[in-house]
N, C-alpha and C positions, 0 to 999 in steps of 0.2 A: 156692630159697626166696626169695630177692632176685627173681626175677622174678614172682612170684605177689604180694608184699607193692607191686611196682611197680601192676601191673594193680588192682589191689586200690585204690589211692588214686585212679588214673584214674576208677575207673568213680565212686565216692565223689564228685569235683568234679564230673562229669554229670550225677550226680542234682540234686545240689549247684543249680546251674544251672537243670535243667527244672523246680526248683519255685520259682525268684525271680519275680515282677511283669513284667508286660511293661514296659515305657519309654514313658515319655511321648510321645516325640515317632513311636512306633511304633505306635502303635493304630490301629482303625480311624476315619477320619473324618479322619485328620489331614492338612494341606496340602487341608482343604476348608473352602471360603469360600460356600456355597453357604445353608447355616442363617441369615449374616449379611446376606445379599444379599435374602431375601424379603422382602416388603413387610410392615410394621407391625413388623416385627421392631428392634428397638433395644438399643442398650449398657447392659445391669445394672451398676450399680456395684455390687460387693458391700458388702457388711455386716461392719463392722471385728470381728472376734473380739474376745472378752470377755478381758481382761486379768486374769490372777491373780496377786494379789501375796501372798506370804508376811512375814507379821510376825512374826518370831523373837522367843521369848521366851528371854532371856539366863539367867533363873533356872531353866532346866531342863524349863521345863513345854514340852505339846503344843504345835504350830507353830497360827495360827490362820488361814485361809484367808478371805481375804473378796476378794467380785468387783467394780469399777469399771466404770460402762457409761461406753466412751469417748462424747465430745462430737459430735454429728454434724458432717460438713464444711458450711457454709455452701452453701446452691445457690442462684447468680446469676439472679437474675431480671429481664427487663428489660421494662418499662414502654410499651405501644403505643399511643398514642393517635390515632384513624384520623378524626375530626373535623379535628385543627389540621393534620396529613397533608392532608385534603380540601382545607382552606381555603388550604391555601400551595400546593397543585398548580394551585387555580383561581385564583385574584388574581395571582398571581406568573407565571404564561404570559405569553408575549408577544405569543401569540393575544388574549391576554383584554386584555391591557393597549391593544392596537392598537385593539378595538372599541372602548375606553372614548375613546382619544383622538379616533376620525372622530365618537361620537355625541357629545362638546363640541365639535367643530370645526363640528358639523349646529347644534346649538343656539345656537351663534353668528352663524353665517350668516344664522339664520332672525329670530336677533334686529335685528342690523342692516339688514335686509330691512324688518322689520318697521316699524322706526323711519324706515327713508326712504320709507315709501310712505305719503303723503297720507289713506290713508282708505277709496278708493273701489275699488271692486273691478275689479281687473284687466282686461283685456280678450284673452280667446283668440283668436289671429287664428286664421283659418282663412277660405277661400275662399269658405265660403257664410253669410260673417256679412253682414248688412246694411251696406249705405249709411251712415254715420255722416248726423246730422241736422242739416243747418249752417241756421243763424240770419241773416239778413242785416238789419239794419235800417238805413233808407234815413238816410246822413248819414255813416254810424258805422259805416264798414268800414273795418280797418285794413291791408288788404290791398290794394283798386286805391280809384286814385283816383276819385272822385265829379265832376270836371269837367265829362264830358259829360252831365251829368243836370242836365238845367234846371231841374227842379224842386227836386232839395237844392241847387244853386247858390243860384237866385231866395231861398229860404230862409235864405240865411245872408248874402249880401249883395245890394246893389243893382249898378245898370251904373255909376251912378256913382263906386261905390264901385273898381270894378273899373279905369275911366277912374284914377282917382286911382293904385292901384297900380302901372298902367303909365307913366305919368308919371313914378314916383320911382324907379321900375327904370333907367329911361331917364337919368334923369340922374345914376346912379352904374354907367353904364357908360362906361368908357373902352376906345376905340383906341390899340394901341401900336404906333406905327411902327418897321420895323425899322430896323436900324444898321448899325454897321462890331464887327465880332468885335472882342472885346477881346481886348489881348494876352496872351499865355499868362504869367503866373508866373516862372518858370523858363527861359522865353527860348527852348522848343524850337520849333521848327518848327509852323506849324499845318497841317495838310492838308487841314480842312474850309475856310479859307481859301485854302486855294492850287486847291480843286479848283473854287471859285468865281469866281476871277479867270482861268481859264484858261477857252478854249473849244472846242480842238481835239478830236475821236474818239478812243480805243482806237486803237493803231498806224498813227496817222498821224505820219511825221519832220517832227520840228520841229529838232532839234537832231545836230549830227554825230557822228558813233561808228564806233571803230576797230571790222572784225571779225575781227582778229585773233583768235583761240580766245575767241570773244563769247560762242556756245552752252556752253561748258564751264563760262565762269567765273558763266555768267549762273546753272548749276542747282547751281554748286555756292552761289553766294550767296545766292540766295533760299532754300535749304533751310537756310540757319541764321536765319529769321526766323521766328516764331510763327505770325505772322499778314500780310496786305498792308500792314495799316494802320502797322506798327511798320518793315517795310521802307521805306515812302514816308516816314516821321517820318528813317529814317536817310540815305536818297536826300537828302533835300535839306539836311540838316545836313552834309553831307560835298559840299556845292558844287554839289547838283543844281539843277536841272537840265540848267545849262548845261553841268557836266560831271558825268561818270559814274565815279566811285575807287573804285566799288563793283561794275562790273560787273551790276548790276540793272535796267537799263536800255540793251539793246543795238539797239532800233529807233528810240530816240531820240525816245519822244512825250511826253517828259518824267513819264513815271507807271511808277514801278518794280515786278518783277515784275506779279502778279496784280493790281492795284492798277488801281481805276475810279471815278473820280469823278463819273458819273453819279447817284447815286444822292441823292448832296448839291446836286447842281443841279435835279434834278426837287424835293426836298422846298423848294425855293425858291422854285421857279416856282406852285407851288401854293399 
């Protein structure tokens, strides 16, 4: 008896069972994204259900049922304006802004062009423009002189007048005889005097010298001087010619290192 009344309640919850609702999350369709993914297809918000509210009446009487359409939710809209869009993508480039600086920099250039050019128009060179047209009028060239043209001569003076000009040339020209070099300032040595009082050659001995290590001392001491001219200024302020503390001087023709005084006696003799 107990096992028929078991059986009995089993079979009771199977039926039980095979006549409940499927499950939501068990249907067909479900864990498919496929409806949301077509194209034009978009998110419905639904439609808030109608709210019922009951007004109890305290003294006994029927309940009275009346319905509230809720308030819609507000949908944000937002505002495009594709004009002030256009105008700040095109004034605001750096493209646009660059053209606008070269064409005032153009307008400028052209202005001041404008202003320093006289008036007349230009000229293109170019290799097969003509000869330009020169003008010479006899008298009135400011390019060569007119002297040998007897004719705008004769024109504008006589011979005598010319006599007279050479006359007064003549007697405000002076001869200055030369002299004796003034002394230097400063007391040093002069060389363009000393190269004039002397008359001896380039390596000819005038004067005696040891040569003891002459060649050595002689290149190591002229490499510390600039120049001949500033060697021969110390040759002789250090007791040249007659002697040599300097080692600049080892053939003894009184003219240290590289140092020639011809140069100052031809500009004399001439």
């Amino acid at each position: 008896m107990m096992v028929r009344r078991t059986g009995f309640i089993i079979l009771a919850f199977a039926g039980l069972a095979a006549c409940g609702p499927d499950l939501p999350e068990s249907g067909p369709g479900y864990n498919s994204y496929d409806p949301y993914r077509a194209p034009g297809t978009s998110a419905v918000i639904p439609t808030a259900p109608v709210i019922s509210s009951e007004v109890l009446d305290l003294s006994g009487s029927q309940p009275r049922v009346t319905s509230v359409a809720p308030t819609p939710a507000p949908v944000p809209t937002t505002s495009f304006d594709a004009a002030s869009v256009e105008t700040r993508s095109v004034v605001g480039s750096p493209r646009n802004v660059l053209d606008l600086r070269d064409q005032a920099n153009e307008a400028i250039n052209t202005a001041n062009l404008a202003g320093r050019n006289s008036g007349a128009v230009p000229v293109q060179a170019s290799p097969s423009n003509p000869a330009p047209a020169i003008t010479v009028t006899p008298g009135a060239n400011p390019q060569l002189s007119d002297e040998n043209d007897f004719k705008a001569v004769s024109s504008e003076r006589t011979i005598q007048d010319d006599k007279a000009l050479l006359e007064r040339n003549r007697s405000l020209y002076t001869v200055v005889q030369p002299g004796e070099l003034p002394p230097r300032p400063d007391g040093s040595p002069n060389i363009v005097g000393y190269a004039l009082k002397t008359n001896n050659p380039v390596g000819r001995p005038m004067y005696k010298r040891s040569s003891f290590r002459a060649e050595t001392k002689y290149a190591r001491a002229c490499g510390s001087y600039a120049s001949p001219d500033l060697a021969q200024a110390a040759f002789l302020a250090s007791g040249g010619p007659i002697k040599d503390k300097l080692g600049v001087d080892p053939d003894g023709d009184g003219f240290a290192c590289t140092w020639d005084p011809t140069p100052f006696r031809r500009a004399v003799q001439n």
